[in-house]
C-alpha positions as CSV (number, residue, x, y, z in Angstrom):
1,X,0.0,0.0,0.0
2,X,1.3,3.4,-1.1
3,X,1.5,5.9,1.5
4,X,4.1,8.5,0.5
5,X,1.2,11.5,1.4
6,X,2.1,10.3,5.2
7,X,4.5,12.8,7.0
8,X,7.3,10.5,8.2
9,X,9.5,13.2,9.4
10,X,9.7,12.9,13.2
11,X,10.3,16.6,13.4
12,X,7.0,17.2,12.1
13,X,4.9,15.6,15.1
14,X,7.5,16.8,17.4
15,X,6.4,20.1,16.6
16,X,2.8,19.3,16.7
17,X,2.6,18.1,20.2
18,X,5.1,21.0,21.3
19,X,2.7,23.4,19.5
20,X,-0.4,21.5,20.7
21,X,0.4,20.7,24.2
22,X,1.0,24.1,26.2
23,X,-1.7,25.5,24.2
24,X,-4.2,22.4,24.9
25,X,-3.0,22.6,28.6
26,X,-3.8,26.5,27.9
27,X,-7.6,25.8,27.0
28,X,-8.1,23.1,29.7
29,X,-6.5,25.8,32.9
30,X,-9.3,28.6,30.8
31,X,-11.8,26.0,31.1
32,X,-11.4,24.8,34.5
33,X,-11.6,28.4,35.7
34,X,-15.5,27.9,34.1
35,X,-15.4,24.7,35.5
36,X,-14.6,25.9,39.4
37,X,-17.5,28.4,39.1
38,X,-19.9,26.1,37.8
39,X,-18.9,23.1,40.2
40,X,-18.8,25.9,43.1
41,X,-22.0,28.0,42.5
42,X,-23.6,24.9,41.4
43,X,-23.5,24.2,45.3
44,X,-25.4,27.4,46.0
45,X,-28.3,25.6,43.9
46,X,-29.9,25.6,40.2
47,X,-30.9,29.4,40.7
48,X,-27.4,30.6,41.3
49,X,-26.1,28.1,38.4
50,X,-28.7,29.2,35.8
51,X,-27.8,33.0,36.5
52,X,-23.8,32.7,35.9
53,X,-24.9,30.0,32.9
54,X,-26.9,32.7,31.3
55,X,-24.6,35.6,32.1
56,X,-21.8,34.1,30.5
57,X,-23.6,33.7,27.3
58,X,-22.4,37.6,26.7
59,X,-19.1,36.7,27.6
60,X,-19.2,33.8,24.9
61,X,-19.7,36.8,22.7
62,X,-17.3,38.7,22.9
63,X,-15.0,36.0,23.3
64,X,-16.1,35.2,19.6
65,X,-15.7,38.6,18.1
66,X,-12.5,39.2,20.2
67,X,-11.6,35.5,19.0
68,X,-12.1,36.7,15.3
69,X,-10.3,39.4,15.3
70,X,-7.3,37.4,16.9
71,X,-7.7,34.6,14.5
72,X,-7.1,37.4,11.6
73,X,-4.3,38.2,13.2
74,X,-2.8,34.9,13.6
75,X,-3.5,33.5,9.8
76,X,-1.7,36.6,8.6
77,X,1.0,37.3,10.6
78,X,2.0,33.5,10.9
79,X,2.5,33.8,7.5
80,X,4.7,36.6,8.0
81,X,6.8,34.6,11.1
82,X,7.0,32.2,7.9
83,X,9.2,34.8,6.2
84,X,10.9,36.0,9.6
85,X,8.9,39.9,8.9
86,X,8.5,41.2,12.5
87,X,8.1,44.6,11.8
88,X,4.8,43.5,9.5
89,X,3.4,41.9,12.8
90,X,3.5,44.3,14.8
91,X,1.8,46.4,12.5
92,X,-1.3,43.6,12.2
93,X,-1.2,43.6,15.9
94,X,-1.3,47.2,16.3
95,X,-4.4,47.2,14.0
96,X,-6.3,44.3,15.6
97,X,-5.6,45.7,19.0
98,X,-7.8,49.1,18.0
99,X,-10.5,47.1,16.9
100,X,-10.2,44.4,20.0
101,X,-10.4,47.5,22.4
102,X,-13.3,49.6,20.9
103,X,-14.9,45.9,21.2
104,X,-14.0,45.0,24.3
105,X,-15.5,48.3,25.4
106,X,-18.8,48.2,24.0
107,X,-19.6,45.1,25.5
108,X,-18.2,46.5,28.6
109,X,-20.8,49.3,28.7
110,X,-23.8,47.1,28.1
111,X,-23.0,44.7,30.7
112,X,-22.6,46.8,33.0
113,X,-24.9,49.8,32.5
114,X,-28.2,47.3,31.2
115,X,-27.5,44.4,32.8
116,X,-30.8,43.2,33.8
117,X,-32.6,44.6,30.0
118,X,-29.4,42.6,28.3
119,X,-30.0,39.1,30.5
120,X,-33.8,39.2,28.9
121,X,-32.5,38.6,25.8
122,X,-31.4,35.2,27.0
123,X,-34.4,34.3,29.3
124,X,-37.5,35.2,30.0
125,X,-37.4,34.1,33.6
126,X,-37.3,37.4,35.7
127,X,-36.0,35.8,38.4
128,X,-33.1,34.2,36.7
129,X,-32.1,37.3,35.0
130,X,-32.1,39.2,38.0
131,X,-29.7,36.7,39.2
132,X,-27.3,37.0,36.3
133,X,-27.5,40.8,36.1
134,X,-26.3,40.4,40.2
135,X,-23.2,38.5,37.5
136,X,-22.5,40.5,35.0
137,X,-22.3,43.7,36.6
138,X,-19.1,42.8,38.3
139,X,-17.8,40.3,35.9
140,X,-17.9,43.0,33.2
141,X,-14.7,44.7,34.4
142,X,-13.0,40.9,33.4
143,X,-13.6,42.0,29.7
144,X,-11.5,45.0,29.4
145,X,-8.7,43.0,31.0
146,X,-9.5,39.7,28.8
147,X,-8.8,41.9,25.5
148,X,-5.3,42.5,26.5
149,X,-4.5,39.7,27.6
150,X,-5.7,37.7,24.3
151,X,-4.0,40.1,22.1
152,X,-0.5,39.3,24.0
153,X,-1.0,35.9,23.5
154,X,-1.6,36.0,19.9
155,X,1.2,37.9,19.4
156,X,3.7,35.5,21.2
157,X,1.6,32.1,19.5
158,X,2.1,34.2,15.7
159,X,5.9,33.3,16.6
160,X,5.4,30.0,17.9
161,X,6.1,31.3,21.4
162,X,2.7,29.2,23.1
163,X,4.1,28.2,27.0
164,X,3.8,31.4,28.9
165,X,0.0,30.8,28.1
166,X,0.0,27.7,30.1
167,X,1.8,29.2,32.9
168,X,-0.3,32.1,33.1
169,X,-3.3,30.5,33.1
170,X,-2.5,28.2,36.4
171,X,-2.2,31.4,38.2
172,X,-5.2,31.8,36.8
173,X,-6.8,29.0,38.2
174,X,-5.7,29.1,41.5
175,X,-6.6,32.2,42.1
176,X,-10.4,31.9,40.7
177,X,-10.3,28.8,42.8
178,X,-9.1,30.1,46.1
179,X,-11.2,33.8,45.8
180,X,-13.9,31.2,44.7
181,X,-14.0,29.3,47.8
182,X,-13.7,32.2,50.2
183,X,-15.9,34.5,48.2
184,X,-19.2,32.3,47.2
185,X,-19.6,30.3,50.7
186,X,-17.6,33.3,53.0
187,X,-15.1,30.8,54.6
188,X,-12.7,32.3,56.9
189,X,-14.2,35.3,57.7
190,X,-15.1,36.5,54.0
191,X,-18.4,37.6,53.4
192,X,-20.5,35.0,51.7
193,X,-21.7,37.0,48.3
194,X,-23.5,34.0,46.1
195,X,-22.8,34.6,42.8
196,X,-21.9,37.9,42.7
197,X,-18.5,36.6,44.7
198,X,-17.5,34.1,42.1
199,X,-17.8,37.2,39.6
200,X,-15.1,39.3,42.1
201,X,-13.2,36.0,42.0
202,X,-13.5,35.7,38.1
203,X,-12.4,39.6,37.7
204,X,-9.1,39.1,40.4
205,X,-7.7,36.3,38.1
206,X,-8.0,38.2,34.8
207,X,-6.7,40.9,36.3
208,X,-3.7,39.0,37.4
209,X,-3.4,36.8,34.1
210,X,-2.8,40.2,32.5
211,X,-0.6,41.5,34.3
212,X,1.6,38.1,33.9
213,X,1.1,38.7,30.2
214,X,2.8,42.3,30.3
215,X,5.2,41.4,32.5
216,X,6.8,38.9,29.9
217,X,5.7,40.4,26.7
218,X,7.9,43.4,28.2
219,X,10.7,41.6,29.8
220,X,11.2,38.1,28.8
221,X,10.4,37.9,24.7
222,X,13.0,38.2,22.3
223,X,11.5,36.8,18.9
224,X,9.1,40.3,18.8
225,X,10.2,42.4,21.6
226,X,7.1,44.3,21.8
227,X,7.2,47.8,23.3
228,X,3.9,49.9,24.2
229,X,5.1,52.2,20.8
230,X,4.5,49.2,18.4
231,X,0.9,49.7,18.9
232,X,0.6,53.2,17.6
233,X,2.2,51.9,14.1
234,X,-0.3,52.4,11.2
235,X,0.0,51.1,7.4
236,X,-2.8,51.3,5.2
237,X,-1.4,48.4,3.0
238,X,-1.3,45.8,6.1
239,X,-4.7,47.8,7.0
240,X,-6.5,46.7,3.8
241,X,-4.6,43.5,4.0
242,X,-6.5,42.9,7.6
243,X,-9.7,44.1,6.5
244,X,-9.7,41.6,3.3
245,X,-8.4,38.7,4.7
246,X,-9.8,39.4,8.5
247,X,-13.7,40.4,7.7
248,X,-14.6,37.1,6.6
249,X,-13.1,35.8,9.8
250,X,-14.6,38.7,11.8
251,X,-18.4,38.0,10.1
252,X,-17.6,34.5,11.1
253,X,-17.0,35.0,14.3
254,X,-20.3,37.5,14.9
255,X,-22.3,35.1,13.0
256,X,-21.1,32.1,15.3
257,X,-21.6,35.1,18.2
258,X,-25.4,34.9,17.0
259,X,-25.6,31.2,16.8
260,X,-24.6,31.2,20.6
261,X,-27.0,34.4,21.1
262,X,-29.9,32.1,19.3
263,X,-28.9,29.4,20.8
264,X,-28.7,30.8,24.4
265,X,-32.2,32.1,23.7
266,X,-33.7,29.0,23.0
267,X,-32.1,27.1,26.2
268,X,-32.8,30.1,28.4
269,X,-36.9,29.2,27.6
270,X,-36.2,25.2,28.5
271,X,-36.4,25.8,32.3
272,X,-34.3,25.6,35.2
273,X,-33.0,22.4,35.3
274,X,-32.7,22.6,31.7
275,X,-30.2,25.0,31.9
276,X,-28.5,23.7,34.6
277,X,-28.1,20.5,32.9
278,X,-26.6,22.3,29.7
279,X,-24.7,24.3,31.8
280,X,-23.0,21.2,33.3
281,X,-22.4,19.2,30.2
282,X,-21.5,22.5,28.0
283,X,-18.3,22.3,31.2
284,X,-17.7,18.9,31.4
285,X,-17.3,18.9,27.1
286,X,-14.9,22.1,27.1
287,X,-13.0,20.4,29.5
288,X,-12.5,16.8,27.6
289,X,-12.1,18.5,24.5
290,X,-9.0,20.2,25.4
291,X,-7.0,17.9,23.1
292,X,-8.8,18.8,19.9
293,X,-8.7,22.4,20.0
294,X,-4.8,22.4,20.7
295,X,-4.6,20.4,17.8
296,X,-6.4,22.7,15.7
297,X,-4.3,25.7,17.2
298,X,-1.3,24.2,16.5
299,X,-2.2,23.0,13.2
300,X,-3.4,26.8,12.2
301,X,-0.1,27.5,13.6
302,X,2.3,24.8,11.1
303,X,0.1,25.2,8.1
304,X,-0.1,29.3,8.2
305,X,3.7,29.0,8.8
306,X,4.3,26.5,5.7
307,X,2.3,28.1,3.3
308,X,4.0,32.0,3.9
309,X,7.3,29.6,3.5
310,X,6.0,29.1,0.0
311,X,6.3,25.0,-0.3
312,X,3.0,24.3,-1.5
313,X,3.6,20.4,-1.8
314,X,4.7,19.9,1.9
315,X,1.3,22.3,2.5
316,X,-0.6,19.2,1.1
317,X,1.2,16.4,2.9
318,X,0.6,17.9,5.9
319,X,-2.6,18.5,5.8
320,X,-3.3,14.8,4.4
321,X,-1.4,13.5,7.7
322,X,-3.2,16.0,10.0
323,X,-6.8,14.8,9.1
324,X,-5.9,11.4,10.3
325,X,-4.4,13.1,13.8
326,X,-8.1,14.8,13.9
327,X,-10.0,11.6,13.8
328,X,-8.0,9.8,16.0
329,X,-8.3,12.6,18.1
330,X,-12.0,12.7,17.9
331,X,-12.2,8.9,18.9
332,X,-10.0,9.3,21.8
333,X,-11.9,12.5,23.1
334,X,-15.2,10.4,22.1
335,X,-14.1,7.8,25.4
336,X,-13.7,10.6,27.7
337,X,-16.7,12.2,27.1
338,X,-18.7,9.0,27.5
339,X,-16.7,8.4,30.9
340,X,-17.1,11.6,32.3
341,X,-21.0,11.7,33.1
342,X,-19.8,9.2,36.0
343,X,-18.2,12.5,37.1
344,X,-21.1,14.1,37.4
345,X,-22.6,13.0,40.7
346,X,-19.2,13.7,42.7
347,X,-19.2,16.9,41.5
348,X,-22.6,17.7,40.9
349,X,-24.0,16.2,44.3
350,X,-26.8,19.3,44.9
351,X,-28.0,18.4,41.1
352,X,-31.7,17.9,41.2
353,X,-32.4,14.6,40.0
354,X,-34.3,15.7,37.2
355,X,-31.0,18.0,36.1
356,X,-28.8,14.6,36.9
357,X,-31.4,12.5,34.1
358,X,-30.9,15.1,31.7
359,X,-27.0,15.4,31.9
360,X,-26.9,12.0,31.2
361,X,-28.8,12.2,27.8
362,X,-26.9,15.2,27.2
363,X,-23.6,13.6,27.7
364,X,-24.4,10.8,24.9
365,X,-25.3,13.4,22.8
366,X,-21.7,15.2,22.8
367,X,-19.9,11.9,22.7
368,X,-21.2,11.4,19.3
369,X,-20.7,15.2,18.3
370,X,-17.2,15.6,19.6
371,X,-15.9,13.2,16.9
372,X,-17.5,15.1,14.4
373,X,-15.8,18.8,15.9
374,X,-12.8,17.0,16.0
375,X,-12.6,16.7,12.5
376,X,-14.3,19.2,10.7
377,X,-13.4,22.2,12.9
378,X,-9.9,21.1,12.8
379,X,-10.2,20.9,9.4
380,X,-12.2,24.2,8.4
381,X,-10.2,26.6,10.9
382,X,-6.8,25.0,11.1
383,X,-5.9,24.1,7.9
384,X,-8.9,25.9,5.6
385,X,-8.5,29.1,7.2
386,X,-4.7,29.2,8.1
387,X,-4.1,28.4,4.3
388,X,-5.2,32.1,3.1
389,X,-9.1,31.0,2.4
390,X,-10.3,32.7,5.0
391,X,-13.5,33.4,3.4
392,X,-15.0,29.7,3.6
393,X,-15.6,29.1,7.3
394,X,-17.8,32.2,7.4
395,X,-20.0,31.1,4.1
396,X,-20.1,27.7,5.8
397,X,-21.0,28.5,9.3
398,X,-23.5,31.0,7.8
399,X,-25.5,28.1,5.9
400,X,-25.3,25.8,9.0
401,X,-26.0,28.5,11.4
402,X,-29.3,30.2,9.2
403,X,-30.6,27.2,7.9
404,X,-29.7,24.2,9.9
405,X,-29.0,24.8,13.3
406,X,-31.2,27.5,14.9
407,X,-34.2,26.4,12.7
408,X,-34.2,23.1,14.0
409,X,-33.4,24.2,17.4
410,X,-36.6,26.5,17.4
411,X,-38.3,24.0,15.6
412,X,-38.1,20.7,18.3
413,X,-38.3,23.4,21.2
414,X,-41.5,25.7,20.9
415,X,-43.1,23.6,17.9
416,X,-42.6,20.3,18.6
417,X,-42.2,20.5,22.4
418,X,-39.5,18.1,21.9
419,X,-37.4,16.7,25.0
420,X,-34.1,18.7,26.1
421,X,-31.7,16.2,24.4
422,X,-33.5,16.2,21.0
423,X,-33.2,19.9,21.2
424,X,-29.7,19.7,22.0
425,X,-28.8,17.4,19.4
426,X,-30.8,19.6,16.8
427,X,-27.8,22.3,17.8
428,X,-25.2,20.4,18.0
429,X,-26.3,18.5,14.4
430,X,-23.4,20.3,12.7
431,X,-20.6,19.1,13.7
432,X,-21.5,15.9,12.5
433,X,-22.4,17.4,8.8
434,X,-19.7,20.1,8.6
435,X,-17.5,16.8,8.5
436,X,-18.4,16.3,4.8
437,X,-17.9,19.5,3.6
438,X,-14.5,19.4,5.2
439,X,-13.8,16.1,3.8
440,X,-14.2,17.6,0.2
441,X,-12.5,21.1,0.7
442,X,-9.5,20.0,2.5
443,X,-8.8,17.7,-0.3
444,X,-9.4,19.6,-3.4
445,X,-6.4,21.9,-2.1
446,X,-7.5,24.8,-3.5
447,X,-7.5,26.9,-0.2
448,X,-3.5,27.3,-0.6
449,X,-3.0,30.7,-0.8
450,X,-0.2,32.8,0.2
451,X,-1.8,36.3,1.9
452,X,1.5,38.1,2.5
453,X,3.1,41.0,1.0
């Protein structure tokens, strides 16, 4: 059997799991932090848990814009590292950082200003939105801090530079942990402030995971050696560059920022325990998926990297070898997602029994799903979109998102009356039929596209 298309240079998946690792550790530290609050104010009860569940569906939002604008950043100016141009970085930094922080802002003011009219855009349960505007109010200080923070970080991954992240984000966690625990309950002599003391808790670690961020951005990198001047630099070339390359990204990312908006809206109708129960899974599956997405980062990372190189032919043999890491990947992550709903009751133990039955269905539904993002995400964003067409994702997502997804989900939920898990499935379908659409695209390799000047 002929498999010269197989990478067989050790190098190659030496790199990979360098890449992948900090930057999968990275995602799992981020996800925990959700993780502590949810397993913590869980404890105070499904009220509590449904409040932070539903305020954090802005935060999902911005994180998508903000995540958009980053990921333009990354596809071009990893194409750039490609060809060792560091002044050109800094320039696509400097842009994305105006538009992350007029972003950042925005959301900023309407969290904090309109919390309780923004929470009844997600539910239509007074008393639940009262309890996440009691959230967001103090959480929405975290934003301004998480834009700086995620534009250092892209600006170290751009030159391969991904362990500080890690490192950073274990302070991280055991800070959101500790304030958590004193905070929320009011152990050793701390005022016990619900939910509104996992959101003081949730502020103190970004604002500590950004300062870690300056700190070695100023001091201890030496591939860009940013200084607070860099971001002032303008160029209108690199400008339209962003804007071409980067608004399919950044429509992408708003339209995926709906989907979770639409999606949010529809689960924020289902009940209590409903949302506790999505809450809960939506956790557990961030947390076991860890593994694919620093995969996919890495990959973004090797292919944007290879193509601004310019050898097309070891573009293509990569990619053919990295679609058989994503479905092995997507198998593997398949096994932990099935084992972890006998998490659930340990940490979980307040759970109403009708939140425990439906965490269980929930759980089956994301084992079979989690192959499927495994694959076609991996696919679509790391290989797709780090080749130069960035335009795809966004026409794809669009078609899945307006005619697939959020029409089925409204569909089984206020037509049909359908039970939680069919609803879930119905918006979780496409990451099971993005996978043949990636199958296709990846393999026609006409994505390869050099974006740099």
């Amino acid at each position: 059997m002929k498999t010269d298309w197989l990478v067989r240079d050790k190098e190659f998946y030496k790199k990979l799991f360098l890449l992948a690792l900090p930057m999968a550790g990275q995602s799992i530290l981020t996800f925990a932090v959700g993780l502590a609050d949810n397993i913590m104010v869980g404890r105070v009860g499904d009220l509590a848990l449904s409040g932070v569940y539903m305020a954090n569906q802005w935060m999902t939002m911005l994180q998508q814009f903000i995540h958009g604008f980053m990921t333009a950043a990354l596809v071009i100016a990893t194409q750039y590292w490609g060809k060792k141009d560091t002044d050109s970085i800094k320039t696509i930094l400097a842009i994305t950082a105006r538009f992350a922080a007029v972003t950042g802002l925005l959301f900023f003011i309407a969290a904090f200003f309109f919390p309780i009219r923004l929470m009844g855009l997600y539910t239509d349960d007074p008393v639940v939105a009262a309890e996440a505007g009691r959230y967001i109010r103090i959480v929405a200080w975290s934003y301004l801090f998480y834009v700086v923070t995620e534009l250092l970080m892209t600006s170290l991954k751009s030159v391969e530079t991904v362990g500080i992240a890690l490192y950073t984000s274990i302070s991280t966690l055991i800070i959101n942990v500790v304030l958590n625990y004193l905070l929320i309950f009011g152990h050793l002599g701390f005022p016990a402030m619900g939910v509104r003391g996992a959101a003081v808790a949730t502020l103190a670690a970004r604002v500590v995971e950004t300062g870690i961020m300056l700190y070695y951005v100023k001091f201890r990198d030496k591939k860009l050696s940013l200084r607070l001047s860099d971001f002032a630099r303008r160029s209108k070339v690199l400008l339209k560059d962003y804007i071409r390359y980067g608004i399919p990204i950044f429509a992408g990312a708003a339209v995926w920022g709906i989907n979770m908006t639409g999606q949010g809206a529809i689960i924020g109708r289902l009940g209590q325990s409903a949302i506790s129960a999505i809450s809960i899974s939506n956790n557990m599956f961030q947390i076991v998926s860890v593994g694919v997405y620093g995969v996919a980062s890495a990959t973004a990372i090797i292919i944007g990297k290879t193509v601004g190189s310019g050898d097309y032919e070891l573009v293509k043999k990569y990619a053919k070898t990295l679609q058989l890491v994503f479905v092995a990947m997507g198998l593997s992550t398949a096994v932990l997602m099935y084992a972890s709903h006998w998490l659930i009751p340990l940490m979980y133990p307040t759970a109403s029994p009708e939140t425990a039955s439906i965490v269980d269905q929930l759980i089956l539904v994301l084992t079979v799903m989690v192959i499927g993002t495994a694959y076609q995400m991996s696919s679509l964003t790391g290989i797709v979109r780090a080749g130069g067409l960035t335009h795809f994702v966004f026409v794809n997502d669009t078609i899945f998102v307006c005619f697939v997804v959020l029409p089925l989900g409204f569909l089984s939920a206020f037509v049909l009356h359908a039970p939680v898990w069919v609803v879930f499935a119905c918006l979780k379908c496409d990451q099971i039929l993005k996978c043949f659409v990636a199958l296709v695209k990846v393999n026609r390799f006409k994505w390869i596209k050099n974006i740099t000047r």
